[in-house]
N, C-alpha and C positions, 0 to 999 in steps of 0.2 A: 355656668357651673351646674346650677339646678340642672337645663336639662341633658346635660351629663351624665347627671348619676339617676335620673327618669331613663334615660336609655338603656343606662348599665343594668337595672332593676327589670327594663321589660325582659331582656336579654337576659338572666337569669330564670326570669319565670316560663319564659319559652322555653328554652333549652332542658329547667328540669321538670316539666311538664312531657318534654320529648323522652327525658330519659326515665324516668318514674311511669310515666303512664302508657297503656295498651295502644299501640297502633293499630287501630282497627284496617282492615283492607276494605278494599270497594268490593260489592255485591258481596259481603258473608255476614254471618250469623254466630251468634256467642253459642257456643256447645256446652250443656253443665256436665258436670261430670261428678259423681258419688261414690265412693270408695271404703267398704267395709269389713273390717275384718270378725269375722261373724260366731265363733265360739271360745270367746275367751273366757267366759263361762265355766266352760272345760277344764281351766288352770288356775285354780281360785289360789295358785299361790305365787302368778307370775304379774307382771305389768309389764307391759309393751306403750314404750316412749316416743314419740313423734321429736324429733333429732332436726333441731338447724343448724348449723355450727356460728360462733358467733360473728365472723366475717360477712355472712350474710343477712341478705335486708332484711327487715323486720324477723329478725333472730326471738324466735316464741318455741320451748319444748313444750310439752303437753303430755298429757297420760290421752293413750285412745282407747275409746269406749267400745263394744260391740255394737251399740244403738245407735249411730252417731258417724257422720260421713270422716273419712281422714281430712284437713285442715292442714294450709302450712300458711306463709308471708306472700311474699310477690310472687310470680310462677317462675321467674330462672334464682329461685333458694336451691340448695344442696339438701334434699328431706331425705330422711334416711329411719329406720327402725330396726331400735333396740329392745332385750327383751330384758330382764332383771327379775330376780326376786323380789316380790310386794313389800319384804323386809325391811328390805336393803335401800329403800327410798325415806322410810320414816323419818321424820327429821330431819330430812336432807332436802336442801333450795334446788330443785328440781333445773334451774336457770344457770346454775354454778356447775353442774355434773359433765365432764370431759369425757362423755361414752365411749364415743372413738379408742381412749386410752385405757377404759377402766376395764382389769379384769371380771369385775364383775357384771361386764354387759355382756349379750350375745347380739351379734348385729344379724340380721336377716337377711337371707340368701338370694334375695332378688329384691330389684329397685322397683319399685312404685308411685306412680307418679297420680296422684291426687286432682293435676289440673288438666284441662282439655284445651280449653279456649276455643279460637274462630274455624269457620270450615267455610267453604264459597256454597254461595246459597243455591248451585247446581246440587250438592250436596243434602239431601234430607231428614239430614239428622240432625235429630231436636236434644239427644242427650244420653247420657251411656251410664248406667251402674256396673260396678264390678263389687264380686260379693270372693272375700280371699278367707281360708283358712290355718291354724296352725297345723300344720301334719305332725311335729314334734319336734325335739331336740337334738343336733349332734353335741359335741365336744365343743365347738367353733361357732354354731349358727342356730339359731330359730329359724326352722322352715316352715315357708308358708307358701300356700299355691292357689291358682284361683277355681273356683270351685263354681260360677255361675256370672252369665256377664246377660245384663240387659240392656238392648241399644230403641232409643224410643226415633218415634219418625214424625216430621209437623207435615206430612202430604196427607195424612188418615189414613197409612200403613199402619196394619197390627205390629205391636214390639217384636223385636225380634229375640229369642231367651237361648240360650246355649251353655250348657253345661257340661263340667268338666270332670274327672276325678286325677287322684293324687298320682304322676307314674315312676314316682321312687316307691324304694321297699323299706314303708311303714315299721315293718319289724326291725329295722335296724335304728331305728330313732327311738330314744329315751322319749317318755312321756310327763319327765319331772326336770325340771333346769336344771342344769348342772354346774352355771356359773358358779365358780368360786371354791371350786370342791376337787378331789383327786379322784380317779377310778375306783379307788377304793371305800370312798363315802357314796357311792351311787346307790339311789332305792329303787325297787323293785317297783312299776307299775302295778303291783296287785297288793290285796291286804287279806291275813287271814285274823279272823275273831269268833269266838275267844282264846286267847293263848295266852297263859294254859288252855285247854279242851279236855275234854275226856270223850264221850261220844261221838262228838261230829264237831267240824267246825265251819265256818263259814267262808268262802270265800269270794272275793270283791275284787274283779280287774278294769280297771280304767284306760284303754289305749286302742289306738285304731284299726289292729292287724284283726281281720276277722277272717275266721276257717277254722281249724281242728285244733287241738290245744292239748299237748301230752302230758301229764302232770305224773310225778315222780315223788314219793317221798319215801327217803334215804335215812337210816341210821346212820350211829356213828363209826358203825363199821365200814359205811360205803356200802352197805347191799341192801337193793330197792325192796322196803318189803310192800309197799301198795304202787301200784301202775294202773292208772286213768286217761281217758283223751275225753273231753268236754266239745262242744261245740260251741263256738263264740262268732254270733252273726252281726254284731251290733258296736257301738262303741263301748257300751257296759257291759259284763258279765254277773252276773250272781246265781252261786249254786252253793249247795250243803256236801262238804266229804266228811263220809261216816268213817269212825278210825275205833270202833268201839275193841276190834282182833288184834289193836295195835298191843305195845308192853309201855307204861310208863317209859318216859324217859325223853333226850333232846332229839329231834329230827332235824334233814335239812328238804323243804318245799322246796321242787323246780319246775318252772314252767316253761315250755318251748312255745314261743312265738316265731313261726318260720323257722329263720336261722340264727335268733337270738334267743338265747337263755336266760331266765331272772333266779334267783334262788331267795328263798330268807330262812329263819330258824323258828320250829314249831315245838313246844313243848306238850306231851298228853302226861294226866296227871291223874 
């Protein structure tokens, strides 16, 4: 009987050693691999969730950092990312959250895969960074793209670096989450201050479309009494519109980025 259940025991250990642990092949090499999404900085009012569902092994969400490589469980987990208001997390067991079903997640538009693993050691590579972006928001998704990939080599090959830019049209993506909210609660990627104003006021736009920027502001008649185009080369903008010719009273700010328009309401006093 003992060695019965000695055999049933090795027989267990083997088999989930087989099924838990990397089969490594003959003649290869672990490849590391690093994965980061690099200005979230940018959105200090969103959190991007590292997603296991709980079916799968070592079932761990997590918040991802900008600093810090993407992480998941065993390498055939289902990793997935979501994007949420910083909010919308407070309080809440980060382990218990059904992203998948909650309206208030946006899941992102492309899979991402955190692990590498083995390559046959004909192969010379030692390791790979991928460096990913938010480009912004639709309705549906957090977009994100990769923006620079470095692949290292163990012969004493220089790295190899390759970089990318975004090739959708940036102007058409909101730069503020919109989980949770109707068309009609959506804000503007810019801000002006001070409003009130009376001389000039200041304006501040946060978003990635860079080129010419027509700026309009309308009475409540509807008719444009100032018409400006600004140049915006950067991801930030900041400049002064002087309104000192304007007449008391409420305006409505519109900005054209590309083929998207933002508008908000300015008061000079």
């Amino acid at each position: 009987m003992k060695t019965q259940i000695t055999v049933f025991v090795l027989i267990l250990l083997l088999t989930g050693k087989i099924c838990y642990g990397d089969v490594i092949p003959d003649h290869s090499h672990y490849v590391a691999k690093c994965v980061k999404i690099t200005n979230l900085d940018d959105y200090p009012d969103v959190s991007l969730v590292g997603f296991i569902p709980p079916w799968a092994m070592a079932s761990d969400n997590y918040l991802i950092s900008s600093s810090q490589c993407l992480t998941k469980g065993y390498k055939f987990n289902d990793f997935k990312i979501f994007a949420v208001k910083r909010e919308y997390l407070v309080g809440k067991d980060l382990q218990k959250l059904d992203l998948p079903r909650d309206r208030n997640a946006l899941p992102s538009n492309i899979q991402i895969e955190p692990y590498y693993g083995y390559m046959n050691d004909s192969i010379h590579i030692s390791g790979l960074e991928q460096y990913y972006k938010i480009a912004g928001f639709s309705s549906t998704q957090v977009i994100l793209y990769l923006w620079k990939e470095v692949t290292t080599f163990n012969d004493g090959k220089p790295d190899l670096i390759k970089t990318f830019t975004y090739d959708g049209d940036a102007s058409m993506l909101y730069q503020k989450i919109q989980t949770g909210t109707s068309s009609k609660e959506l804000k503007p990627s810019f801000e002006l201050f001070p409003n009130p104003a009376n001389k000039k006021f200041h304006l501040r736009v946060n978003n990635l479309y860079v080129g010419d920027v027509p700026i309009e502001i309308v009475g409540l008649d509807g008719k444009v009494v100032k018409s400006i185009t600004v140049n915006k080369f950067s991801y930030r903008l900041d400049t002064d519109i002087q309104i000192e010719n304007l007449r008391k009273g409420t305006y409505s700010v519109s900005l054209k980025f590309g083929r998207s328009v933002e508008s908000t309401k300015m008061v000079i006093k």
